[in-house]
N, C-alpha and C positions, 0 to 999 in steps of 0.2 A: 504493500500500500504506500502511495505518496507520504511526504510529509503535510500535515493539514495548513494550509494558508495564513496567514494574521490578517485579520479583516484590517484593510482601510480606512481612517476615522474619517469621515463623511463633517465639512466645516458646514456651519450653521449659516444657511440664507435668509435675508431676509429683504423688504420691498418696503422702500424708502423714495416717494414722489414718482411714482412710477420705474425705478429701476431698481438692478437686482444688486443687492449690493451681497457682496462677501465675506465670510470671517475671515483676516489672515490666516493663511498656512503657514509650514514651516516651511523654512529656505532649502530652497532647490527642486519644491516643487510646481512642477510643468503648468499649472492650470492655477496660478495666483491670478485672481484678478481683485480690484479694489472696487469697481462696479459693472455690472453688464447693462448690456440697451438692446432693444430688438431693432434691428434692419429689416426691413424687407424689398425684393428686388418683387417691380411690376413692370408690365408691358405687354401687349402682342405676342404672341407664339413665334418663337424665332427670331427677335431679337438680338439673342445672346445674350439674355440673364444669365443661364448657367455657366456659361465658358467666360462669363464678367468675372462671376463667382470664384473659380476655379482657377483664373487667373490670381487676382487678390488672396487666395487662400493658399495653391500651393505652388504660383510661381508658374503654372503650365497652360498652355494652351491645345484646346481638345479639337483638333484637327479631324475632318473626314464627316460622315454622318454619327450622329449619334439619336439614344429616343429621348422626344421631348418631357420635360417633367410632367411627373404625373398628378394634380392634386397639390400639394409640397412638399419641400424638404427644406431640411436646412445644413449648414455648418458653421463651424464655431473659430474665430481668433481673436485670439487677445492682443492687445497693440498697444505702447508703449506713448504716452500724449505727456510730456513733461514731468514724466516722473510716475503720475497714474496708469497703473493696469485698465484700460478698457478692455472689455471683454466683449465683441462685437457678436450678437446671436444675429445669423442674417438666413434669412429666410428666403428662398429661392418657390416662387411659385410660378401655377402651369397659366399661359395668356390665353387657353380655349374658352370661346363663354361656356364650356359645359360644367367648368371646371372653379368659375365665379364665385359662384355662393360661397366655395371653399374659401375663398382669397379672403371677401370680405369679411369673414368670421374673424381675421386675424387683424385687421387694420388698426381695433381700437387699443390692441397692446401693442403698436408698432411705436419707436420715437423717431424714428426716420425713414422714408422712403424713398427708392433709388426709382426711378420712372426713365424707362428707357425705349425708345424706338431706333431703329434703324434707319441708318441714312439712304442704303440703298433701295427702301418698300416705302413707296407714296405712301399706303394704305396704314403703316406702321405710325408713319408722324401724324395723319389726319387721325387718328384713333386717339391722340392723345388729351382732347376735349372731354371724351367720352373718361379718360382716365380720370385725368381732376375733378369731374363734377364727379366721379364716384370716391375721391379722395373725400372731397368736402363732406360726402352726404356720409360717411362713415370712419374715417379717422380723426385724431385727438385734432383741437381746435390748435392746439402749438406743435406741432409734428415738423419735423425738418423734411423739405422737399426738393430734391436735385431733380435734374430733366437731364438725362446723357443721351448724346445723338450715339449709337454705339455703330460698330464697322466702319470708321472714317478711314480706315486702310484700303478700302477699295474704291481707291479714287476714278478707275473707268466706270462701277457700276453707279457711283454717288448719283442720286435725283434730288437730295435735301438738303440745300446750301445750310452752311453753318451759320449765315444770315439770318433762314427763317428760324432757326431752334433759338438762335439768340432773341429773335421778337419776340417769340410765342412765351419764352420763362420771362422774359422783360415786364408781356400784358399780363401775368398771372403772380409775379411777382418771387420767383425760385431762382434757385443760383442753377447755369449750365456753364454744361462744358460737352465737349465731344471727348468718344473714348474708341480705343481697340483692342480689345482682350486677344486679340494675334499679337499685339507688338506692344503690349503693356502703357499704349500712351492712355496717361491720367488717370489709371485705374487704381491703384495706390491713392493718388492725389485724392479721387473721388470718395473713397472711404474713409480717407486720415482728417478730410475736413467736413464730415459726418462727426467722426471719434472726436475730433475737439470743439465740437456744438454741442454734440452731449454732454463733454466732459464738465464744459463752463457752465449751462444751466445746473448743471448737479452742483458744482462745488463757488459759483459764484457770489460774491456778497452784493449785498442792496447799493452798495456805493461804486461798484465795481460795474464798466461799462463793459453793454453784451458783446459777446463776440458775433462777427459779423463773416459769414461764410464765404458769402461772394466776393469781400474784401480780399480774406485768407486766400482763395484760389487765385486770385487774379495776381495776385503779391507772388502765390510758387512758381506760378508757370510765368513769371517776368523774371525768377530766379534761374529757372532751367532753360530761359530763352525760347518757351513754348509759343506756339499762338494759337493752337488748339481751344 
C-alpha cells in the first residue's frame, strides 16, 4: 500500500465588495493571491476569445481549427500589479445565441468584461450594439468595459478600420485597443490594465484619484512605441 497523503490546508476565502479576497499562504506557495476578480471574455462565435485566453494564460497561440467553447469555461492567473497578487478568474464563454442565457447568468458577478469582435467579420463589429445593451441590461452598474478589435494580424483580410472600433468605444464610453493573440500585440496590455482597475477600486482611498484605464493604455503603448 502507498504511503497515505497529508491533506492540504485549504486558506480561508472570503468576499469583500464584490471580490474574493485571500488568506495569506505560506511562502513558496504557487497560488498566493491577495484578491481575485472575475473577467469575462464576450463576443460572437469566433472571434478569438479562447486563443485571447490562451495567449494571456500560457504564452501560446492555438493554430489550425479547433471546437468552439461550449457553454463556459474558465482559467485562472495570478499577476503581479505593484506588489499585489491579483488573481484574474477569466471566464471564456461560447458567442452562439443558443448558448446566451448561459452567459448572462454570469455577468452580475463579472468586475470586468473583455468585449471583443473581429476585424476581419463585418457581422462581428455590427453585433456589438447588441452586446452593450445586453451588458447594460444585466451586468454591475461599475463593471470595467474594454472593446478589443481582435485579428488585427490579418491585414489582407481586415474590413474594420481601427477608426471605427475607436468611434464606436468613444460613443459608449470604454477604453479600446486592437489585439492578436497570433502575435501577442496588447494582449498582456489588455489584461494588466483590467488587473490594475480592479486593483485600485479595491485598495483605493477616498482622497486618492481613480485610476483611469484609457489613460494607462494609451501611456504603454506610447512606451512600447505601439499604435495599435
Amino acid at each position: 500500500m502507498g504511503k497515505e497523503r497529508t491533506p492540504i490546508p485549504i486558506s480561508p476565502v472570503t468576499k469583500k465588495n464584490g471580490y474574493m479576497q485571500n488568506a495569506p499562504r505560506s511562502p513558496g506557495s504557487g497560488d498566493f493571491y491577495d484578491f481575485s476578480c472575475k473577467v469575462m471574455l464576450i463576443g460572437d462565435s469566433g472571434v478569438g476569445k479562447t486563443c485571447l485566453l490562451v495567449r494571456f494564460k500560457d504564452g501560446a497561440f492555438l493554430s489550425g481549427s479547433f471546437i468552439s467553447t461550449v457553454g463556459i469555461d474558465f482559467r485562472n492567473k495570478v499577476v503581479n500589479v505593484d506588489g499585489t497578487k491579483v488573481k484574474l478568474q477569466i471566464w471564456d464563454t461560447a458567442g452562439q445565441e443558443r448558448f446566451r442565457s448561459i452567459t448572462r447568468a454570469y455577468y452580475r458577478d463579472a468586475q470586468a468584461l473583455l468585449l471583443l469582435y473581429d476585424v476581419t467579420t463585418k457581422a462581428s463589429f455590427d453585433n456589438i450594439r447588441a452586446w452593450l445593451a445586453e451588458i447594460n441590461e444585466y451586468a454591475q452598474d461599475d463593471v470595467v468595459i474594454m472593446l478589443l478589435g481582435n485579428k488585427s494580424d490579418m491585414t489582407n483580410e481586415r474590413v474594420i478600420r481601427r477608426e471605427d472600433g475607436e468611434r464606436l468605444a468613444k460613443e459608449y464610453g470604454v477604453c479600446f485597443m486592437e489585439t492578436s493573440a497570433k502575435t501577442g500585440l496588447n494582449v498582456d496590455l489588455a489584461f494588466m490594465a483590467i488587473a490594475r482597475d480592479l486593483k485600485s477600486k479595491k485598495t483605493r482611498k477616498p482622497n486618492e484619484e481613480k485610476f483611469n484605464v484609457a489613460e494607462f493604455v494609451d501611456n504603454e503603448k506610447q512606451k512600447a512605441g505601439c499604435c495599435s
